[in-house]
C-alpha positions in Angstrom: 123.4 126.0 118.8 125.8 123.8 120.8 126.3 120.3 119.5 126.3 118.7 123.1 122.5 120.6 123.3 121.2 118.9 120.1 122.0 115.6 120.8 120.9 115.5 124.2 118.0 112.3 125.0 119.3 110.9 121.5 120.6 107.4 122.5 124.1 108.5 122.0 126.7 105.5 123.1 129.5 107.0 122.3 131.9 110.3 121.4 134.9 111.2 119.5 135.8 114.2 119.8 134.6 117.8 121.0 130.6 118.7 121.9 131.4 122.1 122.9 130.8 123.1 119.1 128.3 125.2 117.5 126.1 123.9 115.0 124.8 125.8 112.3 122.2 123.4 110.4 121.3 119.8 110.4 121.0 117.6 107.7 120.5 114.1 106.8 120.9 114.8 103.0 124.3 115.0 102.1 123.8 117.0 99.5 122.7 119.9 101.6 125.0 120.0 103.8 127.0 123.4 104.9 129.7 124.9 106.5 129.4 123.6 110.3 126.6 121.5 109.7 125.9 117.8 111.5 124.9 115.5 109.5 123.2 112.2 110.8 123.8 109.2 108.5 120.7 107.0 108.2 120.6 103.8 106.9 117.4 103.4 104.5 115.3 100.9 103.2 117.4 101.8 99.8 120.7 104.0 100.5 122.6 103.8 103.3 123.4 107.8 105.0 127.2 106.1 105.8 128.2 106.0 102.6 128.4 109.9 102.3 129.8 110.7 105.3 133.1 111.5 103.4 131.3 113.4 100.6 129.3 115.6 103.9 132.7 116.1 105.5 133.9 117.1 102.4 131.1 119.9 101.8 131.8 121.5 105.6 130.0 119.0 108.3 131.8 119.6 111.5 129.9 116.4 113.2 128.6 113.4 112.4 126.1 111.0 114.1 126.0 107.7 113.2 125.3 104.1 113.9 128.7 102.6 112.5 131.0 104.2 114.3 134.2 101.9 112.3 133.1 103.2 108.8 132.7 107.2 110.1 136.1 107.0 111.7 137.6 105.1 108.2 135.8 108.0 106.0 137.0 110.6 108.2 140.5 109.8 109.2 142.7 112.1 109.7 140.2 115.0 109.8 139.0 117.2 113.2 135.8 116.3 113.2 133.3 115.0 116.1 131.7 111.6 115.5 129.1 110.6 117.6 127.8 106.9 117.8 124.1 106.3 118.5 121.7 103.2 119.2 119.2 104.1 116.0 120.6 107.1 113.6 116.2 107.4 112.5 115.1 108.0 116.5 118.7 110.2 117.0 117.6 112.2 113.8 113.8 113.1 114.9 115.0 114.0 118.9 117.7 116.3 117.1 115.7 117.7 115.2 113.2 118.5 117.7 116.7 120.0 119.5 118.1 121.9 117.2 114.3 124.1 116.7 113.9 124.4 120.7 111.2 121.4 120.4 108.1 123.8 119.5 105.5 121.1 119.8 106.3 121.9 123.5 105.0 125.2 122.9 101.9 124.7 121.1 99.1 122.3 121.2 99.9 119.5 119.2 97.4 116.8 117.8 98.0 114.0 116.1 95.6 111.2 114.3 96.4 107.9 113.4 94.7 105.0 111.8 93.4 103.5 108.1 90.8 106.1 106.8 89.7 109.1 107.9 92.5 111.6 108.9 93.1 113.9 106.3 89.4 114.8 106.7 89.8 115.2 110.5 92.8 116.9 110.8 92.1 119.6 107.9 88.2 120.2 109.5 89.8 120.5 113.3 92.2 123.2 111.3 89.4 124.8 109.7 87.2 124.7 113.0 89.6 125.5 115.3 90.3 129.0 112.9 86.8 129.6 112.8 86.6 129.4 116.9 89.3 132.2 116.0 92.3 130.1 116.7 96.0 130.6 115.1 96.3 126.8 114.0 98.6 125.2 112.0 98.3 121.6 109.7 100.2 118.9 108.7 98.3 116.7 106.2 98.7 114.4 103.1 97.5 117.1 101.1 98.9 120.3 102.6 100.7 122.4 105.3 99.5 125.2 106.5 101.4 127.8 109.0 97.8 129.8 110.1 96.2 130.2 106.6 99.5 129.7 104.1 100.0 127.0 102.6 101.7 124.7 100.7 102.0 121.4 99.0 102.8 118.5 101.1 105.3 115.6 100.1 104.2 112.2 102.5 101.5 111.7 105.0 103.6 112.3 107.9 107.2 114.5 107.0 110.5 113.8 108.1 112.0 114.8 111.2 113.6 118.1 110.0 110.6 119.2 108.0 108.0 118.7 111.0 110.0 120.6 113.2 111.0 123.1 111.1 107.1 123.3 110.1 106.4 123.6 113.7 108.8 126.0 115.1 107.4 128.5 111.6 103.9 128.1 113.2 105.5 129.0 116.6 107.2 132.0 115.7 103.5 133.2 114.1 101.8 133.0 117.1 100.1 129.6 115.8 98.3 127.9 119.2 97.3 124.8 118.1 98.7 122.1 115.4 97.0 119.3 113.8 98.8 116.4 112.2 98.5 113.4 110.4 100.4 110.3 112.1 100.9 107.5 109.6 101.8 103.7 110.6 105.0 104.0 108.7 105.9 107.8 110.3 105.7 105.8 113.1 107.6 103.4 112.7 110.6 105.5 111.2 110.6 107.3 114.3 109.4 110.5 112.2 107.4 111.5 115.2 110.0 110.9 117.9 110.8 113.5 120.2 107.4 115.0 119.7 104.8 115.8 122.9 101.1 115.4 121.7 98.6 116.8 124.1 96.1 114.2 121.8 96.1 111.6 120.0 93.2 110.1 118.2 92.1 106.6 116.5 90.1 106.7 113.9 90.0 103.1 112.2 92.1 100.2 111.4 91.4 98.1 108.0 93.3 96.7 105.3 96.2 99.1 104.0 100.1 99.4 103.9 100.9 95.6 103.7 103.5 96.3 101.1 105.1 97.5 104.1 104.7 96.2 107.2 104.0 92.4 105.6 101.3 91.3 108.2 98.2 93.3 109.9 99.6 92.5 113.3 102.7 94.7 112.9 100.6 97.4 111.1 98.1 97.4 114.2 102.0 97.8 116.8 103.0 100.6 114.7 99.7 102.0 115.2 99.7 101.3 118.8 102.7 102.7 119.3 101.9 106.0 119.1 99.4 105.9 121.8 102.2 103.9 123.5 104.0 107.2 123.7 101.6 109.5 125.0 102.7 111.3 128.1 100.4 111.1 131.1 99.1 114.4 130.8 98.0 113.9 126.7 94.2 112.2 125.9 94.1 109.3 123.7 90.7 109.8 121.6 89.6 106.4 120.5 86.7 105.0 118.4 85.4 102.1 120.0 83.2 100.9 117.7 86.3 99.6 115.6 87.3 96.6 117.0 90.7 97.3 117.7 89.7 101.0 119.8 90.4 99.8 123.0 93.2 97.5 122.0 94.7 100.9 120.6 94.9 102.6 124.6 95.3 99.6 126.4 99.0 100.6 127.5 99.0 104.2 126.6 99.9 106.9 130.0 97.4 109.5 128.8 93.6 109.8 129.8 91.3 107.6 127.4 88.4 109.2 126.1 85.7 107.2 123.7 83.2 107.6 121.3 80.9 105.6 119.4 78.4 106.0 116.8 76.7 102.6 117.5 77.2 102.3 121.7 77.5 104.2 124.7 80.6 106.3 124.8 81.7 109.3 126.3 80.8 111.2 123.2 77.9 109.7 120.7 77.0 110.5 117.7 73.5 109.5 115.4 72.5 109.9 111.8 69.1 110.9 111.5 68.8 111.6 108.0 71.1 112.7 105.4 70.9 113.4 101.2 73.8 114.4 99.1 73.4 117.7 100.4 74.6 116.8 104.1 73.2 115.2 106.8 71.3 115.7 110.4 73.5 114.9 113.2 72.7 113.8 117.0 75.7 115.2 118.8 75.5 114.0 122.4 71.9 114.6 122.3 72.1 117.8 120.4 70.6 118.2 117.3 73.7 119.5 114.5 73.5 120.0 110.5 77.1 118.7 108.4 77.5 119.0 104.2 79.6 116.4 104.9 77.7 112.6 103.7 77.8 109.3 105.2 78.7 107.0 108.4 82.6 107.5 107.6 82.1 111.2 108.2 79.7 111.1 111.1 82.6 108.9 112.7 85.2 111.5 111.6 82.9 114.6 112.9 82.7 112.7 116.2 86.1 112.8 116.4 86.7 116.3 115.5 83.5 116.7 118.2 85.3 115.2 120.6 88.6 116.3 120.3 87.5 119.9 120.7 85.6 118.8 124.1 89.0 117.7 125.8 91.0 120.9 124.7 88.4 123.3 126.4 86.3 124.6 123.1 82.5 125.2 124.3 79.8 122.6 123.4 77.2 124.9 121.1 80.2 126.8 119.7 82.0 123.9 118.8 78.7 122.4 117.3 78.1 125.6 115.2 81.6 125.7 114.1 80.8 122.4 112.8 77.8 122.9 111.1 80.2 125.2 108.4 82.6 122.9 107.9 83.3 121.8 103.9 84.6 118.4 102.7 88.6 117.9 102.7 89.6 118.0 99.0 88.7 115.2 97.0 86.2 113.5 99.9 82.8 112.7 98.0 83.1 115.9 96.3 80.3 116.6 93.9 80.0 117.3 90.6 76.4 117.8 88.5 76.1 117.0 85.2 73.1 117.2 82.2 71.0 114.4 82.7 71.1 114.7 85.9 74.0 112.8 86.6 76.3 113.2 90.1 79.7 112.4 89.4 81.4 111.6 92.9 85.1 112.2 93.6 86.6 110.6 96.4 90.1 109.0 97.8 88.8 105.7 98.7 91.9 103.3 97.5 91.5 101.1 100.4 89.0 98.2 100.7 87.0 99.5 103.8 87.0 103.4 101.9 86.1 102.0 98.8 82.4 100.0 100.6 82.3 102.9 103.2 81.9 105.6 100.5 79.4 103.0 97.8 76.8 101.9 101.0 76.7 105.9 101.6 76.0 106.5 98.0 73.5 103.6 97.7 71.7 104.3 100.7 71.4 108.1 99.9 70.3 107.0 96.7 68.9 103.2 96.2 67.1 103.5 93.3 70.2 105.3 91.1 72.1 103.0 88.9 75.6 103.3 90.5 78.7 103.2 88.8 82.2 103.0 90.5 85.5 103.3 88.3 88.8 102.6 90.3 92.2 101.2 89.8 94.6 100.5 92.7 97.9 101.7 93.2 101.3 99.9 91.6 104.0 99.0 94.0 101.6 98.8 96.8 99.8 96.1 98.6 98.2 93.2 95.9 96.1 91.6 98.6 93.7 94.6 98.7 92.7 94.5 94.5 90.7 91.9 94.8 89.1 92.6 97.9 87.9 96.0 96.6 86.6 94.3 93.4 84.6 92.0 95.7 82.7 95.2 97.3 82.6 96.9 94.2 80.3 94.4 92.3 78.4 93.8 95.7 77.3 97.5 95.6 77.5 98.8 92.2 75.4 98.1 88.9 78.4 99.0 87.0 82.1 98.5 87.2 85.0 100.5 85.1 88.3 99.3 86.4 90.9 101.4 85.0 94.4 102.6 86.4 95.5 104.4 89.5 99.1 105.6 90.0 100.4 102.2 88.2 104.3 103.4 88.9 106.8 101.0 87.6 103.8 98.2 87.6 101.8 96.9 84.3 98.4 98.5 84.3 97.6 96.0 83.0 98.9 93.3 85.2 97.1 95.1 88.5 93.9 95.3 86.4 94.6 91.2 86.1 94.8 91.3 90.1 91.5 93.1 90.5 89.3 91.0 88.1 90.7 88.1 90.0 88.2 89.1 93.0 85.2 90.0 90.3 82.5 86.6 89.9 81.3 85.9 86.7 78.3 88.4 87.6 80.8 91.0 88.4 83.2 90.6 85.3 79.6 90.8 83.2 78.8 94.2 84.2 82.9 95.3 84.1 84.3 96.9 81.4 88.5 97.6 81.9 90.1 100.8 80.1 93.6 101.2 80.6 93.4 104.7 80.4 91.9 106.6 83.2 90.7 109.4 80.9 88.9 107.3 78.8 87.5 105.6 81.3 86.0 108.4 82.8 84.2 109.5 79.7 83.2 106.2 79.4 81.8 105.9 82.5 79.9 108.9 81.8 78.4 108.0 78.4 76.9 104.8 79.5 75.6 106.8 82.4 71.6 107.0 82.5 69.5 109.6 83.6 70.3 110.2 86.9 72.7 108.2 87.8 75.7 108.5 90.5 79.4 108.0 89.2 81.9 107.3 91.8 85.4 107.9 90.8 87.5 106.1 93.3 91.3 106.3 94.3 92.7 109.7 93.4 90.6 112.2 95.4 92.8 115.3 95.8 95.8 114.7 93.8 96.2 116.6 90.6 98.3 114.2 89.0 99.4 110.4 88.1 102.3 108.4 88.0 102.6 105.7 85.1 106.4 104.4 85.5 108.5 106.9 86.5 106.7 109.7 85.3 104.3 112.2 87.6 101.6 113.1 84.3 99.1 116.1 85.3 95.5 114.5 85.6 92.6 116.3 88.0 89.3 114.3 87.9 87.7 117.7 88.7 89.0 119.5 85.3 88.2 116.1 83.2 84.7 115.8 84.2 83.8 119.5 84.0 85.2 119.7 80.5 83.3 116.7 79.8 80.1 118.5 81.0 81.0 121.4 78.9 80.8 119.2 75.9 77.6 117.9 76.4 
C-alpha cells in the first residue's frame, strides 16, 4: 500500500522525503520490522520507540513516523529513507493502522463497551446471542478473540492498534457482520481505539478501579467519556442511568442516546422478579424472560445486551429467546457443587463495587448460608481499593480468607497488610490470612459447614498467577474439583 495512503488523517506536521512509496508492513516493534516496513516510534510509559529507529532502519524500514523529528533525522543520516513528523506517534499509530487494513470496522458493525464492571460478560453474551440469531460475529474481550467461532487467547482488555485492526479486517474477510469489543479507560486513553467508527457504544458502570493509572477518579471518568465523545452522529450511545455518572457519560457525545434502567423509567427496563442459583425471572420491557445468569449486576448487563440488540434491528421475542440460552462468561459466579452440600462460587470480582455486587447476590439468594469470601487484590495496582473491599467483605460475609491474587513484583504479604487495614476488630476475628492461594482454598473449604456458599474472588477466568515475575499455572476450577474428588 502507498505510504502517502497510510498516513492519511494522522496528524502528520511534517515530511522528509518521498510518500509515493509502497509499504509492505507496519510495525511499532522494532524487532519485527521487515524489508519496506514503516515503523512508528512511540514513546511509552517505559521505553521510548525513538531509540530504535536506527536498529529498524537497520532491519529494512523504508519510513519512519515519529514525534522527534531531530533524533530520526540524527539516527538516520545519511540514509534514503522517509521521515515523517506527527503531533502524537500513539493516535498516528492507531489511524495507520486502521489505513494500512482498509479500516474494516467501516465494513462491519462495530460495538464497543466501556465502563468498571460488567463488559466481558456483555460483550461475549452479545457474541453468543448475536450467533445464535444466526449472525457471523466476531469478539474482542479480556478473555478471548474470536473471528466467527475461532478463537484465541487474548493479551489486554482492549489490543493495540495493529492487533485490533488486523483482528478486524480477519473477521471481514470471513464474512463476520458484526463485532463486539471491549473498550478499556486506558485503551482509551492510548488512543488504541482511534481511527475506529462504532455504530454503538455502551456504559455499563463507573466505580473504583485503575487508580494506579490515571491517579484521580475524575481523569478515569474523561477517559471514559471520551469515547462516547467520539461517537459519530449516526452511532447510539447505550447508557445506564441508574449509575450516577450515565448521563454525564453522553452529555457531549454526536450519536443518539438511548437509556435504560433497572430501578426508573428508561427507554428499556428491566425487573428481577425472583431468582435462585439456578437463574433468575426477568421483566424485559414488560415481558416476562428466564436468564441462568444470578444477580442485579447481571440483570444490568442483560439489559444492556437487551438493549443493544433493540437499536441494531434484532426482533423483540427473538432477541428475548436468544437470551433466555445464554451461559455465564467464564469465570462469572460460575458454580461448583461439593459433598456437604457446599457451593463453591468462582467469580472476577477484584474491584470494590464487583466484590459487594457479587456477596448481596449470594446473600440474598441465600440468607440463611454461612458465607465465606476468600480474595486477595492485585500487586502493582491501585492500594486504595484493598481496604475498601475488606470493608464489604466483613459487612457481608461470616467468614473471611484473605490470601494472594497476582502479587507481581509486590510482597504478598505486604498487600495482605493493606487489606486488613480496612477489616474492624469484628472483621479481623472472623479472618484468617494464608499466603498461599491453594491452601487457602482448601482451607476455606474445610471450615465450610453444611451447606455453605464459598466465594472465591479475583481470578475468575484466568488459568494462572503471577508471583514476581513469574506467570505459575493455577485454575480455581481444577483446584476445587480435585478437592471434591478427595472428599
Amino acid at each position: 500500500m502507498r505510504l502517502e495512503k497510510i498516513i492519511a488523517g494522522c496528524g502528520v506536521t511534517a515530511v522528509l522525503g518521498r510518500t509515493d512509496i509502497d509499504v509492505s508492513a507496519v510495525c511499532n516493534d522494532s524487532r519485527k520490522v521487515t524489508c519496506g516496513a514503516l515503523f512508528v516510534a512511540v514513546k511509552g510509559y517505559a521505553i521510548d520507540g525513538h531509540s530504535f529507529i536506527a536498529k529498524a532502519v537497520d532491519l529494512g524500514a523504508s519510513a519512519i513516523v515519529c514525534e522527534d523529528l531531530d533524533s530520526a533525522k540524527k539516527q538516520t543520516e545519511g540514509r534514503d529513507i522517509t521521515l515523517i513528523q506527527v503531533e502524537s506517534s500513539r493516535y498516528a499509530l492507531a489511524v495507520i493502522a486502521a489505513n494500512f487494513y482498509d479500516n474494516p470496522s467501516h465494513k462491519l458493525t462495530l460495538v464497543g463497551i466501556t465502563g468498571t464492571n460488567g463488559k466481558t460478560t456483555t460483550v461475549t453474551l452479545l457474541h453468543r446471542m448475536f450467533t445464535a440469531l444466526g449472525y457471523n460475529c466476531g469478539l474482542l474481550s479480556t478473555i478471548a478473540n474470536y473471528v466467527g467461532m475461532r478463537g484465541t487467547e487474548a493479551v489486554n482488555t482492549t489490543s493495540d492498534p495493529l492487533t485490533i485492526n488486523s483482528l478486524l479486517n480477519e473477521m471481514v474477510e470471513a464474512g463476520c457482520e458484526y463485532c463486539f469489543m471491549e473498550v478499556s479507560s486506558i485503551g482509551v486513553e492510548q488512543d488504541r481505539v482511534a481511527g475506529l467508527k462504532f455504530k454503538v457504544g455502551i456504559f455499563s458502570n463507573l466505580t473504583h478501579d485503575h487508580l494506579d493509572y490515571h491517579k484521580t477518579f475524575a481523569e478515569y471518568l474523561r477517559c471514559k467519556k471520551l469515547f462516547f465523545d467520539t461517537l459519530p452522529s449516526d452511532a447510539y450511545a447505550v447508557t445506564n442511568i441508574d449509575d450516577r455518572n450515565g448521563m454525564v457519560m453522553v452529555q457531549n457525545t454526536r450519536a443518539e442516546v438511548v437509556t435504560y434502567s433497572c430501578r426508573k423509567m428508561a427507554d428499556h427496563t428491566c425487573r428481577i422478579i425472583e431468582q435462585s442459583f439456578e437463574g433468575m425471572l426477568l421483566r424485559m420491557d414488560g415481558c416476562e424472560s428466564w436468564s441462568s445468569l444470578i444477580g442485579v449486576h447481571n440483570a444490568y448487563n442483560l439489559l444492556a445486551i437487551y438493549t443493544t440488540a433493540i437499536v441494531l434491528g434484532a426482533d423483540r421475542q427473538e432477541a428475548l429467546v436468544a437470551m433466555s440460552s445464554l451461559r455465564p462468561a467464564p469465570g462469572r459466579l460460575e458454580n461448583i457443587r461439593g459433598p456437604r452440600d457446599i457451593s463453591v462460587i468462582i467469580d472476577y470480582a477484584h474491584t470494590p463495587d464487583a466484590l459487594e455486587n457479587v456477596l448481596k447476590t449470594l446473600r440474598e439468594i441465600a440468607p440463611d448460608r454461612e458465607l465465606i469470601c476468600l480474595f486477595g487484590c492485585g500487586g502493582d495496582r491501585d492500594r486504595t481499593k484493598r481496604p475498601e473491599m475488606a470493608a464489604i467483605a466483613q459487612k457481608f460475609a461470616d467468614r473471611i480468607i484473605v490470601t494472594s491474587d497476582n502479587s507481581r513484583t509486590e510482597k504478598t504479604a505486604d498487600i495482605m497488610a493493606d487489606i486488613k487495614a480496612g477489616l474492624d476488630l469484628s472483621g479481623r476475628a472472623r479472618s484468617l490470612f494464608i499466603e498461599d492461594r491453594e491452601e487457602a482454598i482448601r482451607t476455606a473449604i474445610m471450615i465450610a459447614g453444611q451447606g455453605a456458599t464459598i466465594l472465591l474472588a479475583g481470578k475468575g477466568h484466568e488459568t494462572y498467577q503471577i508471583i514476581g515475575t513469574e506467570k505459575r499455572h493455577f485454575d480455581e476450577k481444577e483446584i476445587v474439583t480435585d478437592i471434591f474428588k478427595g472428599q
